[in-house]
Structures are given as C-alpha cells and as structure tokens.
BAVOVEX-522524 format. One line per 3 residues: for each residue x, y, z of C-alpha. Coordinates in nm, 2 decimals, always signed. Last residue first. Layout:
N
X/Y/Z; ...;
end
This chain:
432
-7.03/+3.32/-9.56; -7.19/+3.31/-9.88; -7.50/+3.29/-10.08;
-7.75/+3.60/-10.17; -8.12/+3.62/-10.13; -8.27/+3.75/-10.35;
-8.73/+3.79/-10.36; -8.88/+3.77/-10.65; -9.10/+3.52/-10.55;
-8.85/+3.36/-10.35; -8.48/+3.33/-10.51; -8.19/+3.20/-10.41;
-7.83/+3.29/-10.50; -7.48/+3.24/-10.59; -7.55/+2.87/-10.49;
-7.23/+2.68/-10.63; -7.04/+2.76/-10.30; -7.29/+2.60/-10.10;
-7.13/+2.25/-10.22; -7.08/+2.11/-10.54; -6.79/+1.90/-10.69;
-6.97/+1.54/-10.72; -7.31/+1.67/-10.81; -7.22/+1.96/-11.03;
-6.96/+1.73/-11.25; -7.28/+1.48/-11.23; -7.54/+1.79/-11.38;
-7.19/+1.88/-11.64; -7.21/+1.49/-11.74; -7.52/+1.41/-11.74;
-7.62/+1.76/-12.00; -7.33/+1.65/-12.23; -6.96/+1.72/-12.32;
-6.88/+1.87/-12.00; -6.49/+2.01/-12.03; -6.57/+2.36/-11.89;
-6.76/+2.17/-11.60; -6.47/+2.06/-11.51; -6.24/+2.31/-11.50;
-6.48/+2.58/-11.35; -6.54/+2.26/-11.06; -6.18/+2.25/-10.98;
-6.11/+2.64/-10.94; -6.45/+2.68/-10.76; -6.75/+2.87/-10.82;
-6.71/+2.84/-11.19; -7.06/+2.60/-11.23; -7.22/+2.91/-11.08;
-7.59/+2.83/-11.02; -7.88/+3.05/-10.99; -8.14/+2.90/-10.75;
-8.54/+2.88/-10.80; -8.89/+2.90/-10.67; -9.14/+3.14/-10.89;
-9.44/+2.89/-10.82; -9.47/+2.69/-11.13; -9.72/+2.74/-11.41;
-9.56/+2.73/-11.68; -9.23/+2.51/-11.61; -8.98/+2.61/-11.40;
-8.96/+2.28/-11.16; -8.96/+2.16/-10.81; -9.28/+2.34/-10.69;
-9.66/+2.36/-10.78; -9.69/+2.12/-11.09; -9.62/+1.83/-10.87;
-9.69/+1.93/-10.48; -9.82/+1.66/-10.36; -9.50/+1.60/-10.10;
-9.39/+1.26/-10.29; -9.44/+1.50/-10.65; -9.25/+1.80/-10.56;
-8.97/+1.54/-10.37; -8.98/+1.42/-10.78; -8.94/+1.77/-10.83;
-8.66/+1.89/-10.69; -8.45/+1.66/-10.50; -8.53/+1.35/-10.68;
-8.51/+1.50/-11.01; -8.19/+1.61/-10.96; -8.09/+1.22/-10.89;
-8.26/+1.14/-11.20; -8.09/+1.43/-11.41; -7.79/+1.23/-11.25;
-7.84/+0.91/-11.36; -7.84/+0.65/-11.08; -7.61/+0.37/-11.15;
-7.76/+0.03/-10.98; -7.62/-0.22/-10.73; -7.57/-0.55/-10.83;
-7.58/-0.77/-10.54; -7.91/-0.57/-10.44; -7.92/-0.37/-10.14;
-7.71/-0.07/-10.24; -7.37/-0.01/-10.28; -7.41/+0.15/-10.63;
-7.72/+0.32/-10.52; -7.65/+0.43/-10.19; -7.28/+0.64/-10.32;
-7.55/+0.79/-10.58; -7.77/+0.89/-10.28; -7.43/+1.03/-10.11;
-7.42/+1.20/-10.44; -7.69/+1.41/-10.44; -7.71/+1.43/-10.07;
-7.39/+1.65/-10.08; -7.50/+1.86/-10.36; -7.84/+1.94/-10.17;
-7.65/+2.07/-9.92; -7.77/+2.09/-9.56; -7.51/+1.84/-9.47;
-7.44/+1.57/-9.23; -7.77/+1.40/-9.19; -7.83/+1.30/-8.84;
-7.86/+1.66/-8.78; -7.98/+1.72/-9.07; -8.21/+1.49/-9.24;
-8.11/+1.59/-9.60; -8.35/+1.45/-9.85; -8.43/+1.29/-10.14;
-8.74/+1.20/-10.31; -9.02/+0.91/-10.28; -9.35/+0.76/-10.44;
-9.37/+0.39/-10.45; -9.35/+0.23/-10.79; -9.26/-0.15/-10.67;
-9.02/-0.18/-10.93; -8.89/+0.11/-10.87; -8.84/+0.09/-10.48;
-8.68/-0.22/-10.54; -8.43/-0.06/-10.78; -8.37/+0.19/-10.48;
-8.30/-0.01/-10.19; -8.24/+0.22/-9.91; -7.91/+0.11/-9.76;
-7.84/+0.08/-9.38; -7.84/+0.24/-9.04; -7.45/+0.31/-8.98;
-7.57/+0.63/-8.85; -7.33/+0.85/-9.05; -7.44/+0.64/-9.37;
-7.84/+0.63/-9.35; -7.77/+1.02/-9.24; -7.61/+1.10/-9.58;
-7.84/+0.86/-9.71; -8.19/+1.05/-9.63; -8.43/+0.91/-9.87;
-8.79/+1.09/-9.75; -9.04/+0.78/-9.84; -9.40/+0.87/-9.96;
-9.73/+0.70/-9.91; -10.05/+0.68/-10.19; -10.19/+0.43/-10.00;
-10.14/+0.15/-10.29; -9.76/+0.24/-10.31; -9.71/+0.25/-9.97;
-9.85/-0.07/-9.94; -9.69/-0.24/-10.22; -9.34/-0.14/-10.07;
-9.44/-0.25/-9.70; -9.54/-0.63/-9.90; -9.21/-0.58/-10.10;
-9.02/-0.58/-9.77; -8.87/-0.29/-9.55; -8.58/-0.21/-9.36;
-8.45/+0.07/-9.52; -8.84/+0.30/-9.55; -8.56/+0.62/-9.41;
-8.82/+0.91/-9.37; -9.20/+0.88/-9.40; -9.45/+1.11/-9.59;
-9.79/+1.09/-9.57; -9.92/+1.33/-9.84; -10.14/+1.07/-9.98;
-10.24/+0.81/-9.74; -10.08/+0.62/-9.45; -10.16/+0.73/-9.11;
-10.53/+0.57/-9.06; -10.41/+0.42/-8.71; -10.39/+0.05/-8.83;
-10.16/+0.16/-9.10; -9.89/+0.34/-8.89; -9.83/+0.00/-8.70;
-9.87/-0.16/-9.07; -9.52/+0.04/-9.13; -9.37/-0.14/-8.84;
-9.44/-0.50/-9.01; -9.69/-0.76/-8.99; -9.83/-0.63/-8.62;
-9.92/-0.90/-8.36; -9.64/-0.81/-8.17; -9.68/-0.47/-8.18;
-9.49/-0.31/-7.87; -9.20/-0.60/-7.90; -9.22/-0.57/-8.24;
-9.17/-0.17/-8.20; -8.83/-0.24/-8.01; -8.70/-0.50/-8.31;
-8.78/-0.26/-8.57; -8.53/+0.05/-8.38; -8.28/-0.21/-8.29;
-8.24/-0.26/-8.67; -8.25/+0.11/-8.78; -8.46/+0.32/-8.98;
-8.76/+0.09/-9.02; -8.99/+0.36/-9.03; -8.97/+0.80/-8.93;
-9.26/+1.02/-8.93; -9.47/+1.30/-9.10; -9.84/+1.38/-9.23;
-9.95/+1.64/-9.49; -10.28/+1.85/-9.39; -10.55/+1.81/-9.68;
-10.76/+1.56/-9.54; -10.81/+1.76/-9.22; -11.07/+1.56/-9.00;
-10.90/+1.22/-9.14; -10.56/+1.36/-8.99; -10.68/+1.42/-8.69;
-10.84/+1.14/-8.64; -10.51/+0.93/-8.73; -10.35/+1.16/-8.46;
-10.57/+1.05/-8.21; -10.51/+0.72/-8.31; -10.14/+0.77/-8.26;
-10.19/+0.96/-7.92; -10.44/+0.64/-7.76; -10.19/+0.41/-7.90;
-9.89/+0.60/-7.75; -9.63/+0.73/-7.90; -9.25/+0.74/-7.91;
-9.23/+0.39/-8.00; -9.40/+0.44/-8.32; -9.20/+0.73/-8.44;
-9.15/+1.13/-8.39; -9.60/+1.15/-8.45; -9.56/+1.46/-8.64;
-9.93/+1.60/-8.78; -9.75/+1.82/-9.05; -9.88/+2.16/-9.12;
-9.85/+2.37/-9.44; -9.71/+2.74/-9.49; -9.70/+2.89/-9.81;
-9.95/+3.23/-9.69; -10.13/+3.09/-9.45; -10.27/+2.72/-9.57;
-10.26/+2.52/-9.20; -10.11/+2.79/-8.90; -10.36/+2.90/-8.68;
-10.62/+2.58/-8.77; -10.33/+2.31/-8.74; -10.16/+2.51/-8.43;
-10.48/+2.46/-8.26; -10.54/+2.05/-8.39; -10.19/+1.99/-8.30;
-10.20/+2.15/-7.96; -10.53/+1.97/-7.89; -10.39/+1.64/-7.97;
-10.08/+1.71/-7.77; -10.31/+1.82/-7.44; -10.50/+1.47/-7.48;
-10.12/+1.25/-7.49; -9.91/+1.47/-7.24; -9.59/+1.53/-7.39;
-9.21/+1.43/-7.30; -8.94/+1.66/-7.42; -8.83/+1.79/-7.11;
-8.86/+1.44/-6.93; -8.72/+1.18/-7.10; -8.89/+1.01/-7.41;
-9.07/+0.63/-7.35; -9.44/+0.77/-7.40; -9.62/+1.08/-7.49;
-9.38/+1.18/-7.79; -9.60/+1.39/-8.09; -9.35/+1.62/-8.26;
-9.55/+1.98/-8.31; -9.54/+2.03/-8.71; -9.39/+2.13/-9.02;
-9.45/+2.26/-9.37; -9.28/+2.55/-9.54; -9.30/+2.76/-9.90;
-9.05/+3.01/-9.77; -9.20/+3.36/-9.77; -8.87/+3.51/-9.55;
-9.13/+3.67/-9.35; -9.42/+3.32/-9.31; -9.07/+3.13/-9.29;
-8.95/+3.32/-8.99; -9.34/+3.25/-8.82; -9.40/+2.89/-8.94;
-9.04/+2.80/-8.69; -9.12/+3.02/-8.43; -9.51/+2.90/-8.37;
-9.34/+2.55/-8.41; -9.07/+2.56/-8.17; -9.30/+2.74/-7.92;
-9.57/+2.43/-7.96; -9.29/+2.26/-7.77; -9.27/+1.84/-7.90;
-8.97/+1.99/-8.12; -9.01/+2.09/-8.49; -8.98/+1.85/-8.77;
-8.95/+2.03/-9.14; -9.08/+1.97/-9.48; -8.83/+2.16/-9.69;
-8.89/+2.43/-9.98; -8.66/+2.67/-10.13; -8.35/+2.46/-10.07;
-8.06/+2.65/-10.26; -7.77/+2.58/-10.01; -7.76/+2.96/-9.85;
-8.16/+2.90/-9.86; -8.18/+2.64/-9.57; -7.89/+2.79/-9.40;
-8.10/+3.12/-9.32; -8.39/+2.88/-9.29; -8.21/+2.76/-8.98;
-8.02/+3.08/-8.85; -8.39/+3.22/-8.80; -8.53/+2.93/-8.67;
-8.23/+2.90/-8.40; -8.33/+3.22/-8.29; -8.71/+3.18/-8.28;
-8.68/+2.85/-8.08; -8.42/+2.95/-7.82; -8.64/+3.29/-7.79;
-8.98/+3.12/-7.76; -8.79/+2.88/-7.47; -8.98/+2.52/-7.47;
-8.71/+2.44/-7.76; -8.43/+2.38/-7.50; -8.54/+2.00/-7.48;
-8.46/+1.93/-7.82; -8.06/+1.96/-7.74; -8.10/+1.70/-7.47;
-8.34/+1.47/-7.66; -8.12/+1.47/-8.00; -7.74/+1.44/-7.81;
-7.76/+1.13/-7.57; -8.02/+0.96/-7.62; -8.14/+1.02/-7.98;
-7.76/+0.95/-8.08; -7.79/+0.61/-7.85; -8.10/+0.52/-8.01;
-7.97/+0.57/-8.37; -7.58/+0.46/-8.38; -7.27/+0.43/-8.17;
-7.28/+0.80/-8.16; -7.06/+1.08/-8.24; -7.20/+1.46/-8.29;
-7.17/+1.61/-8.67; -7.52/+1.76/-8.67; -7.67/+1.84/-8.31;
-7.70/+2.25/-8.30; -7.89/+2.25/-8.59; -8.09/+1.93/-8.45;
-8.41/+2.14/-8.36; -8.45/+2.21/-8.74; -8.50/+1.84/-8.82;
-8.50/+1.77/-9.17; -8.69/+1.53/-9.40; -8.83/+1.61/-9.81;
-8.61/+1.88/-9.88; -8.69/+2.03/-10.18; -8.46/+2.25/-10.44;
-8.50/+2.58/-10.62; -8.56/+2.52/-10.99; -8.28/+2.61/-11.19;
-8.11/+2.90/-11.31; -7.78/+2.83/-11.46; -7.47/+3.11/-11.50;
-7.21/+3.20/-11.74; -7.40/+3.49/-11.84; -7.65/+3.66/-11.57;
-7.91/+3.87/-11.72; -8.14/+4.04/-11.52; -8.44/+4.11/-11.76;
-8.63/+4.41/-11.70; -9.02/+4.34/-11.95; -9.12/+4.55/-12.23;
-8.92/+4.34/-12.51; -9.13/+4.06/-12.36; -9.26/+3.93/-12.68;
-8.92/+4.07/-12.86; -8.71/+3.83/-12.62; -8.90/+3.47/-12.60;
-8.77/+3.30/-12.91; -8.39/+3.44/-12.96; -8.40/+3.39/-12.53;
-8.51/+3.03/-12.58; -8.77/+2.88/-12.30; -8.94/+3.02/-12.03;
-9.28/+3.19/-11.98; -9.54/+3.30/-11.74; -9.37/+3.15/-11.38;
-9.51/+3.17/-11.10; -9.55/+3.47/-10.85; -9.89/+3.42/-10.63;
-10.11/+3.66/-10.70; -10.41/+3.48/-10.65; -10.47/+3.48/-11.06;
-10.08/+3.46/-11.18; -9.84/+3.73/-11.07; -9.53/+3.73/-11.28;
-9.16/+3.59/-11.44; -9.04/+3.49/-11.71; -8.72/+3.26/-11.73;
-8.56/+3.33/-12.03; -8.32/+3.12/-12.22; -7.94/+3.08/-12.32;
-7.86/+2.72/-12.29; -8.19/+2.58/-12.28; -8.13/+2.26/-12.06;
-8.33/+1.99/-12.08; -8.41/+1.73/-11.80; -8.57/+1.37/-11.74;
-8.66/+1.25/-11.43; -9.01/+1.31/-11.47; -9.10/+1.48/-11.78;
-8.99/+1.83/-11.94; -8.77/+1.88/-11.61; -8.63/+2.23/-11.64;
-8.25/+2.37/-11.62; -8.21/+2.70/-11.75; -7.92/+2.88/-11.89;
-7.91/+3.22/-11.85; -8.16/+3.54/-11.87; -8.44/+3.64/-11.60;
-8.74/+3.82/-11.61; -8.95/+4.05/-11.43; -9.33/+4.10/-11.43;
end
C-alpha cells in the first residue's frame, strides 16, 4: 500500500463535495488486484492505523479524483482551433481530411501516443474516445492506453453512406470489424469498447441495425454517437426519417438507446427526447466549449433536471477547444447562465465538478468505480496546485468557502494547476 497526504476533495453524495483539509488518501490492491482506494479521511484520524504505510506528503496541495471525459475525438488532435462556418462545413473540410490519414498504423499509434499524453497533462484519467472508421486507429488507440493503464473506451466509427472516400466503410465488413475488435479488445485490462455509429446520416439502415444487434449480443459494451447537434444537421436526418418523431427516435428504432448509451450534444431536443432518455437509461456528453466554437447552440440544463436524464461534461476536442477540464468547467457555467430558458440558471461549482468526475462516472456506468476517492474507488486521481499561477495563488488564498476556492479553480485553471496524475500508482508529471 502507499498513501498520500493533502487536502482531499471527495463527493460524499452526488454533486455535493467535502474537502478534508489535511487527510490521507490510502492506497492498495483490493481482491483482483486492482489499486483502489482502502481509506481516506483525516490525517490526525487515519495516521497511527497506517503508521506502517510511505506516505508522500504534499503540503499546499489537493488530491482529487482524476477527471472523465465523456466525448472526444482523438483523430481531431491535429483539427482543434480550425475555422468553419459551422458543423457540416467543419466535418467537410477539416474532420474527414484529417481522419482519413488514420488507415496508417504509424499515423494512428503516433498521434495516440501524443493524445493520451495530453489526456493526462490536464488530469483526465478516463475519457470515452472516438477513433477513425480504420480498425488501425483503434488497435493503436486501446494499445497506448493498455501501457499507460488508462481506464479507456472507444471504438471503430461506423460511416457506410454520404462520407468521402478515405473514410467511407463497407456496411457487412464494419459489422465484422466491430464485432472482432469487440472480442480482442472488450474488458482487457481497463479498456471498454464503443460500437460508434459517427451519426444518423452517416449510416446506413442495414449498418445501424446491425449495430443495434451488436449491441444486444454484448449487453455490457457502452455505445456512442452524436444528436441534434446542429440545426442543418436535424433537418438532413428528417429528410432520411421522415416518418421519425425526432432524430433521437432514429437511434431508438435500432435498439441504440439503453444504459451505457451515451450521446454527445442532446441541444435540440424536446421533453418527449428528454423522457426518453431518461426511461432508456441514455446519457448526454455536454460539450459547450464545442457547442460555442461551432455556433451550434445551448444545452438546456434546468430542463435536463427536471426531466432527470443522466449526463456529464465533456471536452469534444477538436470541435471542442480545449483538453482541459478547467476550461469546460466554466464554458458549461458560461451555458448555464445563457442557456435556453429566459432565466438562465447558476451552476454551483461542486456541481460543475461533479459533472466532470463523477457524475460523467455515473452517465458512463461507472458510479462507485471512477470519479471519486471514496472506499472502494479505482486509485484514479490528480494533485492540484491552487499556487500554480501568480493570479490563481492570490485567489485561492482569499477563498472563504469550499464554492468559492472550487469556482476560483474553475475560472483561473488551466494545465498548469495539474502537478500531476496518477494511475494506480503510477506519476505522471504536468508541464511542457
């Protein structure tokens, strides 16, 4: 066992945190031997019980749990920051060129490597990944998280209709690549697959039922795609699906929506979409820094509440415009206030947190698992330096509550608050 000493943020209940300001984290092999944690709570309580035990002790400093990225695109490294008029014409122009390179094993394993590189420079110890339509981008991708022993899930895009050539799949030889890579990859080590269909108008009926097949055969595989992003977006699938309710029902019909489906943006949406997800045990991935660079729209949080649909935040890079957690933080807080409701609404910050750790714990399935340092927990977690900056050591010296040193974090951070990330005992250091 090892153990850690600082102040420790955990999530007693959902979206509510407590801070122990000089604690141990405790550290150790459970039953598998996965490393989760044994103990945490006061130093003064915890210290002669583990008297036996090295403790790393790092004053001034906040261990927290590692955080969750519910939506990114590793293939889009290369694409964040580039100008578009919006969505389609982004895809067009920058996505599908930059995605077609991914048929090389060496593009693929090079980029994966400088991906989850960036991944744990801003603290994200778990993400739920897209990959390219190549089954090379995939094999690459599992493989650097399987030796940097990232808990990871991702899968082969699905895209057998209206993508350019390059990127472009073959409907029956996409259903047996996913069902392959499903059986070499599903439950090694901390890896998970995704069946991937990109989005409804990317797909086929013949591929999307297949891929509802799929995912009845393996109940316990996750399942990932994009809805009612964009406006031009909605109005192409209606033209596919006329007779269709809404574009989420598209994914309905095929036997896509359940638990562990997960589904980035949900913007465009009514309460008859919300009550579905909610009922079929569906997730939404929040991506506002991308909902803003995209011009695509607000996700309506309070309805989201009221409706009691599972969902957490996440980056989306490269429409998103940063891998940091920070950044999405308070882009989701910029969301809020604008939101779609005349009112707007202030979200906390232990709420927005929560979002990012273990409420995306909870969308994903994973409660109890990830997104916390509670009992229990898989050994997941970042230390933060609330002094990494001039501005930030100011402020945070002047927090007089748990909100308002979280918020000081929220509006100041960036990957310069991460000192470090650790992976089942395993460091990895921040910085250039």
């Amino acid at each position: 066992m090892k153990a850690w000493r600082a102040s420790i943020l955990t999530f007693p209940s959902p979206g509510q945190a407590a801070l122990e300001s000089d604690g141990l984290l405790v550290v150790g092999p459970d039953a598998q031997g996965r490393q989760v944690v044994q103990a945490v709570g006061a130093w003064q309580a915890l210290a002669a019980r583990f008297a036996d035990v090295q403790v790393e002790h790092l004053p001034g400093h906040i261990i927290a749990p590692g955080f969750v990225d519910m939506h990114i695109h590793y293939p889009q490294l290369d694409v964040i920051g580039s100008p578009a008029e919006g969505l389609l014409p982004w895809l067009e122009n920058y996505t599908f060129p930059q995605e077609k390179r991914f048929s090389a094993h060496d593009h693929s394993a090079q980029t994966a490597t400088f991906f989850i590189a960036e991944l744990l420079r801003h603290g994200v110890t778990t993400a739920l990944t897209f990959a390219t339509s190549h089954p090379e981008s995939v094999n690459a991708l599992f493989a650097e998280a399987q030796q940097r022993q990232l808990r990871l899930i991702t899968g082969k895009c699905l895209m057998d209709q209206n993508a350019p050539d390059g990127v472009r799949d073959n409907t029956e030889q996409s259903l047996i690549d996913t069902e392959s890579l499903i059986r070499r990859w599903h439950g090694v080590d901390r890896l998970g697959y995704a069946i991937t269909p990109r989005f409804v108008p990317s797909c086929s009926q013949a591929q999307l039922r297949g891929a509802g097949e799929l995912a009845a055969t393996y109940a316990d595989v996750w399942i990932q795609s994009h809805v009612a992003e964009n406006k031009d977006e909605i109005a192409w699938v209606h033209r596919l699906y006329p007779q269709a309710r809404s574009y989420l029902s598209v994914y309905d019909q095929f036997g896509l929506l359940r638990p562990r489906a997960v589904y980035a943006h949900c913007i465009h949406i009514d309460d008859e979409d919300r009550a579905l997800m909610r009922d079929t045990g569906t997730a939404a991935a929040v991506s506002p820094t991308s909902n803003l660079f995209l011009g695509s729209g607000f996700f309506d949080y309070a309805a989201a509440d009221r409706s009691g649909f599972l969902y957490g935040l996440a980056s989306d890079v490269g429409g998103g415009t940063s891998f940091s957690p920070f950044h999405t933080m308070l882009a989701a807080y910029y969301v809020g206030r604008e939101g779609q409701t005349k009112a707007g609404v202030s979200l906390k910050p232990q709420q927005l947190w929560w979002q990012h750790t273990g409420g995306a714990a909870r969308a994903l399935g994973l409660e109890g698992v990830i997104g916390n340092l509670l009992p229990g927990c898989e050994a997941d977690f970042v230390v933060l330096n609330p002094q990494a900056t001039p501005l930030l050591a100011r402020k945070t010296a002047q927090a007089g509550s748990l909100d308002e040193l979280l918020f000081a974090l929220i509006v100041l951070g960036d990957d310069r608050v991460i000192a470090k990330a650790v992976i089942s005992q395993a460091e990895f250091a921040s910085g250039p």
